[in-house]
VOSE-687172 format. One record per residue: residue in three letters; z, x, y of N, C-alpha, C in turn. Coordinates in steps of 0.1 Angstrom, whole numbers. Last residue first. Example, Ala and Ser with C-alpha at 12.3 -4.5 7.8 and 13.67 -1.06 7.14 Angstrom:
VOSE-687172
  aa   n_Z   n_X   n_Y  ca_Z  ca_X  ca_Y   c_Z   c_X   c_Y
 SER    71   128   -22    71   137   -11    79   129     0
 ALA    78   132   -57    78   123   -45    78   132   -33
This chain:
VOSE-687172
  aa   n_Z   n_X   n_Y  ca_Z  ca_X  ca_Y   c_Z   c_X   c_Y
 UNK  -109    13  -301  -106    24  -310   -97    15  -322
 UNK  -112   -10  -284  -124    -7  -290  -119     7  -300
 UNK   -93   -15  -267   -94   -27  -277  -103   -21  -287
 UNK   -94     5  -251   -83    10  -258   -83    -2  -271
 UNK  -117     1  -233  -116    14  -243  -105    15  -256
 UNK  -109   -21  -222  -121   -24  -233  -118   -14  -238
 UNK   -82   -10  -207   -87   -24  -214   -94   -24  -223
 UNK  -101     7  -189   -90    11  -199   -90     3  -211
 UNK  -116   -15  -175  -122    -6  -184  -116    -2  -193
 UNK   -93   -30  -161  -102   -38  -172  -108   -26  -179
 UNK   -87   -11  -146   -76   -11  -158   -85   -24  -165
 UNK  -110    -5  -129  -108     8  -137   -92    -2  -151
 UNK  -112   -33  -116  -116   -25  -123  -117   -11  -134
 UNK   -83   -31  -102   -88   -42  -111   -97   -33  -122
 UNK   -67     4   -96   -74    -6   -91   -79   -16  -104
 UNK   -53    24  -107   -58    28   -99   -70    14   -91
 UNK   -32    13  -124   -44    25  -131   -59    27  -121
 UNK   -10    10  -105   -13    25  -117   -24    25  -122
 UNK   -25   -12   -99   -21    -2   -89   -23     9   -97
 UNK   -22   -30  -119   -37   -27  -115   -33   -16  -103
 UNK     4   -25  -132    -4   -23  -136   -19   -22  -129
 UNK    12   -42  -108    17   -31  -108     5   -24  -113
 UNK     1   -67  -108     1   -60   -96     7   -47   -99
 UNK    15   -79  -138     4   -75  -134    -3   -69  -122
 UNK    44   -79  -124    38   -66  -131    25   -65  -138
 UNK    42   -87   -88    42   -89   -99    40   -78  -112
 UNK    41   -78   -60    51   -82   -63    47   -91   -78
 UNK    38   -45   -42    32   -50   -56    47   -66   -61
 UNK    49   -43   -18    44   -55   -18    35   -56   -31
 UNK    78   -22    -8    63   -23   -23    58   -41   -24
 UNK    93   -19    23    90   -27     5    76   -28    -3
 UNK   107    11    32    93     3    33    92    -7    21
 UNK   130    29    44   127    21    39   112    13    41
 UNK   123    64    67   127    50    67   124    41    54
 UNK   128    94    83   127    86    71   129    74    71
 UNK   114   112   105   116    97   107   119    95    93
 UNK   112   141   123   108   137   107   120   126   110
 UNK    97   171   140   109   160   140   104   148   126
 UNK    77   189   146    85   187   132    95   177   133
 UNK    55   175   165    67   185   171    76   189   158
 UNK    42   150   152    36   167   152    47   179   160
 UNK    64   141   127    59   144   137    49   155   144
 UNK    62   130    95    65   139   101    57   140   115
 UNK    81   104    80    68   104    90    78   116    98
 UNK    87    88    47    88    99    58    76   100    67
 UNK    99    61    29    86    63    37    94    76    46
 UNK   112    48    -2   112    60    10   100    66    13
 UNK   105    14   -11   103    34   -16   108    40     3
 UNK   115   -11   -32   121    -2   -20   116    13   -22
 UNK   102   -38   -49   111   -27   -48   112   -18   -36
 UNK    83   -55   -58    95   -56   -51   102   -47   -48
 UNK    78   -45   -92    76   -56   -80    87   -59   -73
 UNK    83    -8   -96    91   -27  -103    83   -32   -92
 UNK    80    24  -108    77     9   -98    75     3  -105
 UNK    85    47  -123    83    33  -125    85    25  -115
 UNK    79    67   -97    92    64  -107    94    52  -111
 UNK    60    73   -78    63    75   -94    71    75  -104
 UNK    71    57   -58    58    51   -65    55    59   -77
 UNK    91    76   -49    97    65   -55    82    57   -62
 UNK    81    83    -8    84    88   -25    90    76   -32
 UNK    52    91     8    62    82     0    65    88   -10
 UNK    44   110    42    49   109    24    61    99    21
 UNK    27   117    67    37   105    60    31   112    46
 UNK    24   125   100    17   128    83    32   123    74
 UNK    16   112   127    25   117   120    18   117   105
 UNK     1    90   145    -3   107   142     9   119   134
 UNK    15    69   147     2    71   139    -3    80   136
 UNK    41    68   161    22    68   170    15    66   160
 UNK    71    53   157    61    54   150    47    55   163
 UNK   100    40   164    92    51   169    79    59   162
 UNK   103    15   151   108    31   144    98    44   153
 UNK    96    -1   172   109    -4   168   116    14   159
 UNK    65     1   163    74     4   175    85     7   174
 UNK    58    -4   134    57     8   145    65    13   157
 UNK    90   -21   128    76   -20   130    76    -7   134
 UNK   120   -44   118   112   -28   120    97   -31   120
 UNK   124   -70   106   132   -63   122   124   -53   121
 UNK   122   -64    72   126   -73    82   135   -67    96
 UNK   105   -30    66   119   -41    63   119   -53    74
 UNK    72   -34    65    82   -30    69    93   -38    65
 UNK    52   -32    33    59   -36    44    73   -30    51
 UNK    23   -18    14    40   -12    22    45   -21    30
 UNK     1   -18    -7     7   -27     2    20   -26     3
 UNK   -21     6   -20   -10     0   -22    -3    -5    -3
 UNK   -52     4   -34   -44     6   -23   -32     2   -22
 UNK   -68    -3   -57   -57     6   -57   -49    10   -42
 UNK   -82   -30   -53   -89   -14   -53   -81    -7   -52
 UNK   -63   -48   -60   -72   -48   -69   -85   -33   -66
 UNK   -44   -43   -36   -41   -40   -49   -53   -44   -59
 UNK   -65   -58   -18   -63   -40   -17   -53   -37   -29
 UNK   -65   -88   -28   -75   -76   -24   -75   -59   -28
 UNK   -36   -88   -21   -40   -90   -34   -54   -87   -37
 UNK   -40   -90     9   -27   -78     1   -38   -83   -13
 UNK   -59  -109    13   -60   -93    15   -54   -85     7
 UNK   -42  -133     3   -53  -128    -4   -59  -112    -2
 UNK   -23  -132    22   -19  -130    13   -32  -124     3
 UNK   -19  -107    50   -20  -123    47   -27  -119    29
 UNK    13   -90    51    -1   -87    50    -7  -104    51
 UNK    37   -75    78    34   -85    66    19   -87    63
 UNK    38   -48    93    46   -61    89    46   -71    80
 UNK    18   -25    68    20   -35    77    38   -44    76
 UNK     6     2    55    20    -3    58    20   -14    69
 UNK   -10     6    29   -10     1    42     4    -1    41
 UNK   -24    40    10   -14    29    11   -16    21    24
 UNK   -48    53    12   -44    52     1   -33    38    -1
 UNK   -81    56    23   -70    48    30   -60    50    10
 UNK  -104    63    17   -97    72    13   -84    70    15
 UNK  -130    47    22  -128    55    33  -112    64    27
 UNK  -131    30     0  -135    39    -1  -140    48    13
 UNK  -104    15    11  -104    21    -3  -118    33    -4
 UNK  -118    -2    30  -104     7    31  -102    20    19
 UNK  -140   -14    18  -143    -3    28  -129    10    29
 UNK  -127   -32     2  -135   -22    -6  -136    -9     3
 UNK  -109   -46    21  -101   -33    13  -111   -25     5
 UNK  -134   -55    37  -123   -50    40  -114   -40    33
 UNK  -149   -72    15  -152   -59    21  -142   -52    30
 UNK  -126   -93    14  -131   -81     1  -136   -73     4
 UNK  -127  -104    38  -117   -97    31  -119   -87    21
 UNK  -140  -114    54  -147  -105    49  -134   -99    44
 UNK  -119  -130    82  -136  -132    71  -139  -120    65
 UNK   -86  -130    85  -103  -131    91  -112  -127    80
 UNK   -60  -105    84   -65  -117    84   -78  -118    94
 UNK   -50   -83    80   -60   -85    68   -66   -99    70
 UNK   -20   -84    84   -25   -76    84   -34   -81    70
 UNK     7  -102    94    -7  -108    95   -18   -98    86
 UNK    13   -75   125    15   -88   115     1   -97   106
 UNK    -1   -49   119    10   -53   121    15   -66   117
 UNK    -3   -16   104   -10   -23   107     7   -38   117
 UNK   -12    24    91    -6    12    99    -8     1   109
 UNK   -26    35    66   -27    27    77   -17    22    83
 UNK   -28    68    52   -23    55    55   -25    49    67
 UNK   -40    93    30   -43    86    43   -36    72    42
């Protein structure tokens, strides 16, 4: 499940409950024009991963409704901070949009808490692996 959002994405009161809720509604990635900052850093701490569009592109601009079924690819092949994955959006007629999207993990502690699926679950890891 993905979101698409537009500028700004995340801004206003209740941020934490925001990506908690996102996250456990099953939301996996957002793709916004740009996020505001503590949200993105939010939703990478519950594993949701933060997609921007390239500079110039949005929903509109890529003929995007939201009723398309999207797959990323390149988030299993060591993701770096900052990096570029291939976004597809399949239409409901089969027509199919591929486009660039930037990985708004932009540090390799942000990575790490992505892969192991959010803050908490890689502090756990963490204790398990200090403890053998």
């Amino acid at each position: 499940l993905l979101v698409i959002g537009g500028k700004e994405y995340g801004t206003g009161s209740s941020r934490d409950w925001a990506a908690k809720g996102t996250a456990l509604l099953g939301v996996k990635a957002v793709l916004a024009e740009s996020f505001e900052r503590i949200h993105r850093s939010n939703l990478i701490g519950m594993g949701v991963l933060p997609l921007q569009f390239k500079k110039g592109e949005n929903k509109d601009s890529l003929g995007l409704t939201g009723k398309e079924v999207y797959s990323i690819t390149g988030i299993s092949d060591g993701l770096k901070p900052g990096q570029n994955v291939s976004v597809q959006a399949k239409a409901e007629d089969g027509s199919v949009k591929t486009f660039k999207a930037l990985v708004r993990l932009d540090t390799p502690v942000e990575v790490d808490y992505y892969q192991n699926g959010g803050i908490l679950q890689t502090v756990l890891r963490n204790l398990l692996k200090n403890q053998k």
